[in-house]
N, C-alpha and C positions, 0 to 999 in steps of 0.2 A: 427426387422426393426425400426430404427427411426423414428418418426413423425414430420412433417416440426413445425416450433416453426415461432412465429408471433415477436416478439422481439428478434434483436441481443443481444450478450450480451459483454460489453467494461470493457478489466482486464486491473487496471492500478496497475504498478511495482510501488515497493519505490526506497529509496537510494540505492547507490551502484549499483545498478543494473541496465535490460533494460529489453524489452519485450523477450528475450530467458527465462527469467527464468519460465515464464508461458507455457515453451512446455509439463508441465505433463498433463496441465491443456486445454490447445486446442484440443491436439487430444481427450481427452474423449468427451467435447462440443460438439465439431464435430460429433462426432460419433452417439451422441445421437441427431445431427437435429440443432444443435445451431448454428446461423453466430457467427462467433468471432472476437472480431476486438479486436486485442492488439499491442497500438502503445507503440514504444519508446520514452519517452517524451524527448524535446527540450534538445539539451546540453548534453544528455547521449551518451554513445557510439561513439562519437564523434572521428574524428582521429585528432583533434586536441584542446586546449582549445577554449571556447567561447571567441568572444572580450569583450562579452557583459553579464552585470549579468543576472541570472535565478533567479524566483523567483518563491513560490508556486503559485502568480497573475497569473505570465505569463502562468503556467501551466495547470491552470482553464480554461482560456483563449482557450488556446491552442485543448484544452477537449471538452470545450463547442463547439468550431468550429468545430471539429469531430463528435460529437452528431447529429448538425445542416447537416452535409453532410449525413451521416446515414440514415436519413429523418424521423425517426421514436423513438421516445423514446426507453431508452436500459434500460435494466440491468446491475447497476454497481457493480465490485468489485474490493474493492483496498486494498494493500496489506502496512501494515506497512505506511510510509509518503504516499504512494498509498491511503490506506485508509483515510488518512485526509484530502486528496487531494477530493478523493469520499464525503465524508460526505458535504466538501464546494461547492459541483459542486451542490450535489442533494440539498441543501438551494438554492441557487442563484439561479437553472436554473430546478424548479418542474417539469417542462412539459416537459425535455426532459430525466428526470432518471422514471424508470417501477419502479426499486427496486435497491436496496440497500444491499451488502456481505463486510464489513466492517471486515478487518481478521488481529488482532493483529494491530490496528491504532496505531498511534504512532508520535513524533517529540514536534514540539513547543507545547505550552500550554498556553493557558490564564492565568495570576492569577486568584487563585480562584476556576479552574477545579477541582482541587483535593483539600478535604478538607487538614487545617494542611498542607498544601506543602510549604517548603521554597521555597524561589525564589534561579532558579537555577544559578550558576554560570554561570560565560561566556563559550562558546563553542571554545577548542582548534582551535590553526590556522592549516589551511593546505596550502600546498603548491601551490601555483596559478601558478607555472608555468609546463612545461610538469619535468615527474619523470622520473628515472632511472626504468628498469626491476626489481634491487636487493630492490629499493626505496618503488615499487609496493605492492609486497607481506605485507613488513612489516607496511605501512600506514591502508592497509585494514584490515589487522589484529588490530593494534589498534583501529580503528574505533567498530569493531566488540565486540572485548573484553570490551572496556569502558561498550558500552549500555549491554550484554548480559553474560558475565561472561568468565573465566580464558579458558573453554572449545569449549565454544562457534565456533571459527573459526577451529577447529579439526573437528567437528560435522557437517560441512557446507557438502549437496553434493555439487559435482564435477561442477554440473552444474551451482548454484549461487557463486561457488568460481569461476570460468571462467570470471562469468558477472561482481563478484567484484575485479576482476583485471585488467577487461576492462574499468570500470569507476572511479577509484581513482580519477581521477582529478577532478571528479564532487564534491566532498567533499568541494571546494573550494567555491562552492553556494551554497550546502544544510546545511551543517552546521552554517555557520550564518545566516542563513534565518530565522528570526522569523516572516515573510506574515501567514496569514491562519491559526492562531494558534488552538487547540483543543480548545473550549468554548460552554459554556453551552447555550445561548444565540442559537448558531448557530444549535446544537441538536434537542432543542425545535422550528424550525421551518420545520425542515424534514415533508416529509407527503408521504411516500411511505414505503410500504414493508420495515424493516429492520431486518438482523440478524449479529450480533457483533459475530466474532468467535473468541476465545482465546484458546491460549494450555495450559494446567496444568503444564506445565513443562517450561513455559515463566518469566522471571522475574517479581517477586508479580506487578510490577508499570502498568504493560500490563492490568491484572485482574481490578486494580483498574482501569483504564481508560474505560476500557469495563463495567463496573459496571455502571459507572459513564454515558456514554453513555444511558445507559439501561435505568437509571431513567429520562433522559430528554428526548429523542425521542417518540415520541407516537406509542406507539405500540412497539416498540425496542425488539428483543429477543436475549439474551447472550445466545451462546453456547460454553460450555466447550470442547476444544476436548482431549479426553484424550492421555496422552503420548508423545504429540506433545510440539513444542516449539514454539518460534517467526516465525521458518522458515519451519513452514507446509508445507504450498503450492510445496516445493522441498524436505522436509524433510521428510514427512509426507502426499505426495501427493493422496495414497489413502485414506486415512483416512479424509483427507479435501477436497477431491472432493466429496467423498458421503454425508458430510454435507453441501456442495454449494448446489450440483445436488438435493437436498432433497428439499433444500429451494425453487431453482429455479422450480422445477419440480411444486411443490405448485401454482406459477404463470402462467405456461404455457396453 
């Protein structure tokens, strides 16, 4: 039997995607006692483009307003741009994050973040206005491949491949978005619970960002998970819920 839990817990999705891709991840929550609140942020899923830019601001924003409805500090966990979206909520807004499930973070960067990093190139255009069906497939697929390798979108389940053809056009405000970037600055002010999850099997740039993490946050603990990639949470769903539920189980 489950035991009621005193803190909900708020998954935020990254790119390409929308809150379905967290359904491995709800029903177990659930089952073990957890409220779960997983919204779809601003602009995703949308049946139509925005008028208006998205930015990681607005979507703090937008976060932060959710927390406040809640009534009650949460547990967050964000997944990929999710996750650096979580890392800037729990800096600005201490009193309303319990803790902290930072899983494969990822997107913009400060200079500086990583030692030795060149500064990167500009980020391909995407298409601002609505796509074709045939248009669809092949956009997400590139997106995919760039950050993740030649394999990468074969390996996808079913389920975040659904989400990433539902949201191609959001491409057109995540990708030049550089709001909210990774920085160390912003690390070293966290003061909750933190665990950075990373897959062994993720492109080395994920490891070093999570490393990187690790020595700024106080208290910060990187977990490896073995055999997994960028895309755990659907890829690799039991294997990264037992090291969520591990963590969060610690707080309850």
């Amino acid at each position: 039997m489950s035991r009621e839990r005193t803190a909900p817990v708020l998954l935020i999705h990254g790119a390409l995607c929308d809150a379905s891709i967290w359904q491995p991840q709800v029903s177990v929550l659930r089952r073990a006692g957890w409220a779960v609140c997983a919204p779809t942020l601003r602009g995703f899923n949308a049946p139509r483009p925005m008028a208006t830019t998205i930015t990681s601001d607005s979507h703090i924003d937008q976060l932060a307003e959710l927390l406040v409805c809640l009534g009650r500090p949460a547990h967050v966990v964000g997944h990929s741009r999710g996750g650096r979206l979580a890392l800037h909520l729990a800096a600005d807004f201490p009193d309303l994050v319990e803790s902290l499930v930072l899983a494969e973070p990822g997107g913009a960067r400060e200079q500086g973040f990583l030692p030795d990093e060149l500064p990167s190139s500009p980020p391909p255009l995407f298409p601002s206005a609505r796509v074709s069906n045939s248009d669809r497939e092949a956009l997400a697929r590139e997106y995919i491949v760039a950050g993740h390798g030649e394999e990468a979108w074969a390996q996808l389940s079913p389920l975040f491949r659904k989400a990433a053809l539902r949201n191609v056009q959001t491409l057109r405000f995540t990708v030049p978005d550089r709001s909210r970037p990774l920085a160390r600055p912003v690390a070293r002010r966290i003061r909750c619970a933190t665990s950075i999850i990373i897959g062994d099997a993720s492109p080395p740039l994920f490891l070093q960002i999570g490393r990187a993490l690790e020595e700024e946050i106080p208290g910060g603990r990187l977990m490896i998970l073995e055999g997994a990639d960028h895309f755990a949470p659907t890829n690799k769903p039991s294997a990264f819920n037992a090291v969520m539920q591990s963590f969060l189980d610690e707080r309850s």
